[in-house]
N, C-alpha and C positions, 0 to 999 in steps of 0.2 A: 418524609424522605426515607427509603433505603437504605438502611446500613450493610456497606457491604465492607467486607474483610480478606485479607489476601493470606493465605495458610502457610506455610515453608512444604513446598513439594517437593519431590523429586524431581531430578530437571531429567525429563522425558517428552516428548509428543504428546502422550493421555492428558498429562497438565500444563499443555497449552490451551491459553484463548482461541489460538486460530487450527485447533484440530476436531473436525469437526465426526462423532459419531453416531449412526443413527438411532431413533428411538427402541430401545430394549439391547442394543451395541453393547458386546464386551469390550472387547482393545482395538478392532481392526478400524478405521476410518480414512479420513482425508484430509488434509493441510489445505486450508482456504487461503493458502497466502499463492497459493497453484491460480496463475491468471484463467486456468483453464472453467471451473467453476465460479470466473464473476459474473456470467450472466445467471446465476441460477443460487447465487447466496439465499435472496427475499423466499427462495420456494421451499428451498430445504431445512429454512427454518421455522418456515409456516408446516410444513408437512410430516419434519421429524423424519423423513428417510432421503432415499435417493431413489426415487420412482424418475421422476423429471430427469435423472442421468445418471442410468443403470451401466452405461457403456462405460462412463469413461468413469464410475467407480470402480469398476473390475478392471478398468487400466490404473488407475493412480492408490488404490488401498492397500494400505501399511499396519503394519503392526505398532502399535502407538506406543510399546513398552521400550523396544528395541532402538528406535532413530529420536536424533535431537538436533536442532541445528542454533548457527550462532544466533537466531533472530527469534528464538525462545521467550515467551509472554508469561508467564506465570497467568493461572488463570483464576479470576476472582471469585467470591464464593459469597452467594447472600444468607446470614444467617439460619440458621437450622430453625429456630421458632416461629419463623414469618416464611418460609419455603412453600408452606403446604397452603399459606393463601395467596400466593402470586401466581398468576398463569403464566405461561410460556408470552404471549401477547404484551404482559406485563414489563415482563424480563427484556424483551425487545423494546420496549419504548421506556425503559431505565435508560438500556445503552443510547437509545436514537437522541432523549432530549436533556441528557447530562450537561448541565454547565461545562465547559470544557475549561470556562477562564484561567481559574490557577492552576491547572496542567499546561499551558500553553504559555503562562511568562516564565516556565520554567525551563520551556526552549531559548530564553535568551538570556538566562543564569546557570548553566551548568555544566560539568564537564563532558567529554564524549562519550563513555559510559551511562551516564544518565540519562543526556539525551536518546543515546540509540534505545534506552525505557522508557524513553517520555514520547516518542517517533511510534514504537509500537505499541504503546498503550492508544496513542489517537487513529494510531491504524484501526483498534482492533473497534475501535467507537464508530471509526466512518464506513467500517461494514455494516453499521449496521443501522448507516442511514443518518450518522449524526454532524448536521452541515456547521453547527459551530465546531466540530474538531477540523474538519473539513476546509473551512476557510480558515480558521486560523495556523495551520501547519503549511499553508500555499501562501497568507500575503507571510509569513516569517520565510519561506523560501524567497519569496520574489526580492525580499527585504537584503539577503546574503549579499555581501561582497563578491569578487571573482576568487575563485576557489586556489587555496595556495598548497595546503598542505595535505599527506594520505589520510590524515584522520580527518578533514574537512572532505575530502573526494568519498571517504564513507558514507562520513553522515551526509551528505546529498543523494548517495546511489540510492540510499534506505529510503528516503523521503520520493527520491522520482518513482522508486518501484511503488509506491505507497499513491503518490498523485499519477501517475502515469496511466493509470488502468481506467479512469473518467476520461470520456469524452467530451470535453468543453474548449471552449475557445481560451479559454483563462488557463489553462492546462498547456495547452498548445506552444498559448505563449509565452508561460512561465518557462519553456525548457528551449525555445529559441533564445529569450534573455539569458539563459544559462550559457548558449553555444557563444553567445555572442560575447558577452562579458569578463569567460572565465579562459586562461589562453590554453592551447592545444599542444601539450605534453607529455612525456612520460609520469608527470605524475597525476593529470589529468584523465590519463588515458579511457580507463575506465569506466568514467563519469561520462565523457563520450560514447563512448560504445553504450552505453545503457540509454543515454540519449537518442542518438539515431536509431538504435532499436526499438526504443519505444515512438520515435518517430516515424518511423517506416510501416509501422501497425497502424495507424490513424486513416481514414478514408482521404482520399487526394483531394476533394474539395476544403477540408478542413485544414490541409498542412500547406498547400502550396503557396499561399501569398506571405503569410510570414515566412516560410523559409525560401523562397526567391527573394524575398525582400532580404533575409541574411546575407545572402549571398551578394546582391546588389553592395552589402552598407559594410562587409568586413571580408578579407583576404585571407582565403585557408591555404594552406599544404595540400596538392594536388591530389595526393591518399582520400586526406580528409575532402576535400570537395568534390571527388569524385562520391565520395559514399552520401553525401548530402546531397549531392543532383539524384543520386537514386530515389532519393525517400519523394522525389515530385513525381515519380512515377505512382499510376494506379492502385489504392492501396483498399483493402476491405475489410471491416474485420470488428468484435462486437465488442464493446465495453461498457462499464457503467459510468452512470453519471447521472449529477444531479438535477 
């Protein structure tokens, strides 16, 4: 096994997990937490650059010194004596086949601070292909109660942005059980709107029977059920998944 160790960094973009530079890269790069690069995570980190999407790096590339945002990863570091015999290959199939266990009961022992580290530490694992982080942050969602308070409508929005960009039926219907379970509020709000947003992305064969079935089996606010009849319309659009 891997010993790896987490440094005390500066809290900047360069030392995040999810900023991603290309090989021989000073500071400029890209935030992979950007839905716009999840079809093309597997390539840029087999390849080391942005060949496969030169466009929309010279649209989204930043300066890694300068920006930080709240959803900040600190990023892990495998020791300096074992570095120079691990390949890149290696590196990726640490993150993909990581036990995930004892990060994951510790989504249901910790305060909201922690979680939102323990939410984007599995993020940063199931980019890179790792289905134990993967399923266990989805059935601990499906598991959630209806959502009461702003620090509960956080830690959901973190988690849907997190599962929402997979393409599954399991996905689908984890956030219909969300619409359905959780009531529709101002303090809710939020968590809605990221909901139907990320439902409204999903291809129409995939959303319309559960969510016609929503509508069949619960009574919205004519706002809200208007923006939910929207989402049966036509929808196209590429994600990953497992």
């Amino acid at each position: 096994m891997i010993d790896v160790s987490t440094e005390d960094l500066e809290r900047v973009c360069l030392n995040c997990s999810q900023f991603f530079v290309a090989d021989g890269g000073m500071e400029e790069g890209v935030c992979l937490r950007d839905e716009v690069f999840a079809p093309y995570i597997d390539i840029l980190f087999e390849d080391g650059n942005f060949t496969c999407c030169l466009a929309l790096y010279g649209e989204k590339k930043f300066d890694g010194t300068e920006q930080v945002c709240a959803d900040f990863d600190e990023i892990e570091f495998i020791d300096d004596d074992e570095l120079e015999t691990i390949s890149e290959d290696e590196i990726i199939t640490l993150y993909k086949t990581r036990n995930m266990d004892s990060l994951i009961k510790q989504l249901y022992d910790s305060d909201w601070a922690q979680l939102k580290k323990v939410v984007s530490s599995l993020d940063t694992h199931i980019r890179f292909g790792n289905e134990n982080a993967y399923r266990g942050l989805l059935d601990y969602y499906n598991g959630l109660p209806a959502a009461e308070s702003l620090d509960d409508v956080h830690h959901r929005v973190q988690i849907v942005n997190v599962l929402a960009s997979f393409v599954t039926h399991d996905i689908v219907q984890a956030l219909v059980t969300e619409l359905e379970k959780s009531p529709s509020n101002n303090v809710t709000r939020q968590l809605y709107t990221t909901i139907l947003n990320a439902l409204g992305r999903y291809p129409h064969e995939l959303v319309y029977e559960p969510v016609w079935g929503l509508l069949k089996r619960k009574k919205f606010a004519t706002k809200i059920e208007k923006r939910i009849c929207a989402i049966l319309e036509p929808r196209q659009a590429v994600f990953r998944g497992f």
